[in-house]
N, C-alpha and C positions, 0 to 999 in steps of 0.2 A: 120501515125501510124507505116510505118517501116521506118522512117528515121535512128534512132539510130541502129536498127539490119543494115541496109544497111550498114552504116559506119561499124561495127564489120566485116560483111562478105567482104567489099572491102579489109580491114585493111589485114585480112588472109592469101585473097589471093596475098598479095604482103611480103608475108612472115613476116607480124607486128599484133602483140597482141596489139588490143587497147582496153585499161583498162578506162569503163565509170563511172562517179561519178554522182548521181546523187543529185540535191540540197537538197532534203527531206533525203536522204541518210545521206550527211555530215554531216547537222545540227541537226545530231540526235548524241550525243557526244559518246556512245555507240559501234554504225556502225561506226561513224568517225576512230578510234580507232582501228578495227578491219580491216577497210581499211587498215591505216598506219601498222599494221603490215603484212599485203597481199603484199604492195609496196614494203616493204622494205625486206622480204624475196625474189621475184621476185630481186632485184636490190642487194642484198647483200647476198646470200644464203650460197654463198662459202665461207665467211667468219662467219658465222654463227656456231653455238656447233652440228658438225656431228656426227651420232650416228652409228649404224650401226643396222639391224634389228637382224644378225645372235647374237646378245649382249643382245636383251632384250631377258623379259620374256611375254609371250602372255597365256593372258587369258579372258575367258568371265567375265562380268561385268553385275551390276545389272543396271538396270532404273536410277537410284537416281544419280549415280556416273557418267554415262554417260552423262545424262541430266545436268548437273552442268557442265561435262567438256566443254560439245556444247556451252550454254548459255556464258560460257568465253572464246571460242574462234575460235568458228563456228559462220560468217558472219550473217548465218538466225536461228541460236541459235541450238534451242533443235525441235526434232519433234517425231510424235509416230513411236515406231519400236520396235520388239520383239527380236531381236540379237545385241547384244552389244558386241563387241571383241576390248579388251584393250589391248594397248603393255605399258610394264614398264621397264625402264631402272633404274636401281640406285635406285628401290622401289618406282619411280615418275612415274604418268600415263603421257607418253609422248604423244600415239595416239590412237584416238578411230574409229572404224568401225561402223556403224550400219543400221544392215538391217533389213525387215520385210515383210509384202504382197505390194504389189504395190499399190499406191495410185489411178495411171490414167491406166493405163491397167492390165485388170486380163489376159491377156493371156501369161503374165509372173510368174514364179514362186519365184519373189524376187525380189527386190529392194534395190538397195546401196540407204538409206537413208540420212547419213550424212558421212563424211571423215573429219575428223580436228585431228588438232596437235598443240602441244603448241608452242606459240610466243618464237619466239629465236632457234627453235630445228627443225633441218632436220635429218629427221629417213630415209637411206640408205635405201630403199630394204622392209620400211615398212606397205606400204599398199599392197606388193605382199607377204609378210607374214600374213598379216592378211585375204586376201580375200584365197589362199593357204588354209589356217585355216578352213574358212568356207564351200570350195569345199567340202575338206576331209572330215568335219562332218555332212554337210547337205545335201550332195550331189545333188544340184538342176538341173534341165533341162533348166532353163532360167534366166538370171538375168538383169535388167533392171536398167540404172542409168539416171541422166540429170546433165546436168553441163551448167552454168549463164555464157552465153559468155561475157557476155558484164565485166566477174573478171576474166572468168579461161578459159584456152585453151584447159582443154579436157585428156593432154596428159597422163595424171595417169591412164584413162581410158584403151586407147591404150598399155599401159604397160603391163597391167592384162589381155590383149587379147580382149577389146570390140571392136566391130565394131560399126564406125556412119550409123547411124539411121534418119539423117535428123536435120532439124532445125523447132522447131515450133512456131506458130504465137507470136508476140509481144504480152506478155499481157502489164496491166496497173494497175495502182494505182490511187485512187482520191486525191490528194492534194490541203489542206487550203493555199489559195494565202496569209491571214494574217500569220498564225498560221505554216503551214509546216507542219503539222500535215498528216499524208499519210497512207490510210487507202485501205487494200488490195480487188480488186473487187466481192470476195464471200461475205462480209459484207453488198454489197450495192446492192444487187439483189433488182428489182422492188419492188417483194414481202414484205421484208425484211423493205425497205423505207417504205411500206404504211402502215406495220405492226405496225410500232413506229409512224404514226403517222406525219411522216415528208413528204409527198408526197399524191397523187391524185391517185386511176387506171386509170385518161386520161392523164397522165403524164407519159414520159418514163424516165427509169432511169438515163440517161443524161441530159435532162433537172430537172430534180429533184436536184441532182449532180451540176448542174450552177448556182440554184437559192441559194442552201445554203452555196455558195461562195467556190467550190471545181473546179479545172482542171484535165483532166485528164493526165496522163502521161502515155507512153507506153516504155517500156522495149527493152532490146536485144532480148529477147527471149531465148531460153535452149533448147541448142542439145542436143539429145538423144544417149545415148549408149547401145547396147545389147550384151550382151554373152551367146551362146548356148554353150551346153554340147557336142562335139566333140561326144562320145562315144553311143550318142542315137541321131542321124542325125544332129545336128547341124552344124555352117559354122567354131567354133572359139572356141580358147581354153585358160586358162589363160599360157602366156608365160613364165615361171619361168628359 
C-alpha cells in the first residue's frame, strides 16, 4: 500500500522529484495530455512565454469561468470553492486561484483549492499575487493546502510562506483490469455497493471490488501545507 509514496519520499530525499504516471491515469487521453504539459513545462520552462505578475490585471472571477479554466487545464479539473482570483495578461485569463472552506479539516479557515495556468505560460510572481490578493481582502487566520507528490514538489507552497504539515496515507482508486476504467474510493463505500445492488452486507468492500473484476491501486499520497496569520499567534506568513 505504500510502495509508490516510499519511492516518492526516497526520490526527495536524495534531492529527485519523481514524477509517477499511473496506467489508468495515461489511458485516459484527457489526463494524458495534461501530464504532457506538466512534463514539459518542469523540462522546458525557461524557454516557455514568461509573463511577469507585476503586467497582469487580477481580478475575482465567477464559478463558470473558473470551472472551465480548471477542467482545461487543472490535472483533477474543476472542484467546489467560493473564491476564484483570476490573473489576465493581454485580456487572456492566464491563472486562476481558488479557494473556499476546507474539505478534510475545519479547523482551518481556508483552503487553496485549485492552482492552474495555462499550457505554454509561466506567470513570474503569480500565485504570490494572487494569494497577496486574498490576504488583503479576506483576511484569514488559517489557510490549508495539499499538493499530489507523486506530480508536484510542493515548492509554490513554500513561496507564499506554508509550512509542511506532514504526508498522508496512500489512498487508492479501484480499477477495471479489462476496461481501465478507475473509479475514486467514496463511490465504492460498502454501503454504497449494496445500495445498487452489486454486493452482499457479508461482503466487505474489497472483496466485492475483486468479484466484479476491479484492483485496487494505491496512490502517493498529498502533503499538506498550512499558513497561520503571523499577526494573531500563528508560526508563518506569506513571503512577498
Amino acid at each position: 500500500q505504500t510502495y509508490h509514496q516510499e519511492k516518492a519520499i526516497a526520490c526527495k530525499e536524495k534531492g529527485v522529484q519523481l514524477f509517477s504516471i499511473f496506467e489508468y491515469e495515461w489511458n485516459n487521453s484527457k489526463t494524458r495530455d495534461k501530464m504532457i504539459e506538466i512534463i514539459r513545462n518542469k523540462l522546458y520552462g525557461d524557454r516557455m512565454n514568461v509573463v511577469y505578475a507585476r503586467k497582469c490585471i487580477l481580478k475575482e472571477i465567477d464559478n463558470k469561468e473558473s470551472g472551465e479554466f480548471m477542467d482545461r487545464y487543472h490535472l483533477q479539473s474543476r472542484a467546489t470553492a467560493q473564491i476564484h482570483i483570476g490573473l489576465y495578461y493581454s485580456n487572456e485569463l492566464v491563472g486562476v486561484m481558488a479557494l473556499g472552506e476546507p474539505r478534510f479539516n475545519r479547523k482551518f479557515t481556508y483552503e487553496i483549492v485549485r492552482i492552474a495556468w495555462k499550457n505554454g505560460v509561466v506567470v513570474v510572481g503569480g500565485a504570490e499575487k494572487m494569494f497577496k490578493y486574498f490576504l488583503t481582502k479576506y483576511n484569514p487566520d488559517s489557510v490549508v493546502s495539499y499538493c499530489d507528490i507523486s506530480k508536484f514538489s510542493g515548492k509554490v507552497y513554500e513561496r507564499l510562506g506554508f509550512k509542511s504539515d506532514g504526508i498522508s496515507k496512500p489512498n487508492y482508486k479501484w480499477v477495471n483490469i479489462e476496461t481501465n476504467e478507475a473509479i475514486p474510493r467514496y463511490k465504492t463505500m460498502k454501503s454504497n455497493l449494496v445500495k445498487k445492488g452489486l454486493g452482499s452486507e457479508s461482503e466487505t468492500e474489497v472483496e466485492i471490488m475483486h468479484r466484479l473484476g476491479y484492483i485496487r491501486v494505491f496512490d502517493c499520497g498529498n502533503a499538506r501545507y498550512v499558513w497561520n496569520n503571523i499577526n494573531r499567534g500563528g508560526e508563518s506568513i506569506c513571503h512577498l
